[in-house]
Phi, psi and omega in degrees: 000131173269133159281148179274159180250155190251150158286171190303295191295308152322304164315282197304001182235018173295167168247111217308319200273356142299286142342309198260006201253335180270317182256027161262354145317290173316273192323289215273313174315292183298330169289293171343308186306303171304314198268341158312300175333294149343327196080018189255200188189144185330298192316318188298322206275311206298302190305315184297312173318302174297309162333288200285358180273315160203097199286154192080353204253313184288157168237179146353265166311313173279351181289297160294325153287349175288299190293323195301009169267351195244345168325120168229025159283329193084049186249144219266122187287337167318330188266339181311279204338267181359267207325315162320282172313342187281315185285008166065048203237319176221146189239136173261109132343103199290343234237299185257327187029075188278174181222153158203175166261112181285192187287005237224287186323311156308315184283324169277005192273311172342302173281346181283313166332320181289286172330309161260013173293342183265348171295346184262318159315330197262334156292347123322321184332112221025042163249155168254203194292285200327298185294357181271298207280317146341265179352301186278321168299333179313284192334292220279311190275007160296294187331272199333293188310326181262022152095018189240169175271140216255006180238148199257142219288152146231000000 
C-alpha cells in the first residue's frame, strides 16, 4: 500500500501516543492473532521464551514477576504456568520449581515463533534498518522523558 506523502511540518505536529498507540494496537493484535492459532496468549509465548532461554533459572514467582509489566489482559500468570504444564509443555522442578521445556513445549514455542516472525515481517515491510532503529530509540527516548524506562529490558 502506498503512502501519501505530507510536508516535513505536518508530520512533526502528529500526535506521537496516537501513532504510537495505533501500531501498538496493529502490532500486538496481529501477534495475539497467530498465537491464538496456537491456543496461546502473550504470556503463554513470554513463558515459553524464557523457559527455553534459561531453562532451570526461572520459578513461579520470578517468571512472574519479570513478566507482569508487560501483561494488560489481566490474566493470572498461575493459570499460564498451569496450562502449559497441563499440556505437557513445561516441566516444574518439584523441589526448586525451575521451569524448563519439554520437547513437546520446544516444538511448540517453535511454531509459535515461525508465526510471529512472520507478524515482524510484514510490519517491516518498507522500512530499512536505519528508520526501525531511529523509530525505535525516538520510542525509548520519549518513555525515558516521561519518566518510564528507556533501556531495554534484560
Amino acid at each position: 500500500m502506498a503512502l501519501e506523502e505530507y510536508p516535513h511540518e505536518v508530520l512533526a505536529a502528529q500526535p506521537i501516543g496516537a501513532w504510537s498507540g495505533e501500531v501498538y494496537r496493529r502490532v500486538v493484535g496481529a501477534l495475539r492473532e497467530q498465537l491464538a492459532v496456537e491456543g496461546l496468549t502473550q504470556p503463554h509465548w513470554w513463558t515459553l521464551n524464557h523457559a527455553a532461554g534459561a531453562p532451570g533459572v526461572w520459578n513461579r514467582a520470578t517468571l512472574a514477576e519479570r513478566l507482569a509489566r508487560y501483561e494488560d489482559l489481566g490474566l493470572d500468570f498461575g493459570e499460564v504456568f498451569d496450562d502449559l504444564a497441563a499440556r505437557g509443555w513445561l516441566l516444574e522442578d518439584r523441589a526448586t520449581g525451575a521451569m524448563s521445556l519439554t520437547e513437546e513445549g520446544e516444538a511448540a514455542r517453535l511454531r509459535a515463533r515461525e508465526r510471529n516472525l512472520r507478524v515482524h515481517r510484514r510490519a517491516h515491510e518498507g522500512v530499512d534498518e536505519a528508520e526501525f532503529v531511529t523509530a525505535v530509540n525516538v520510542l525509548r527516548r520519549i518513555t525515558a522523558n516521561l519518566g518510564g524506562e528507556g533501556n531495554l529490558p534484560v
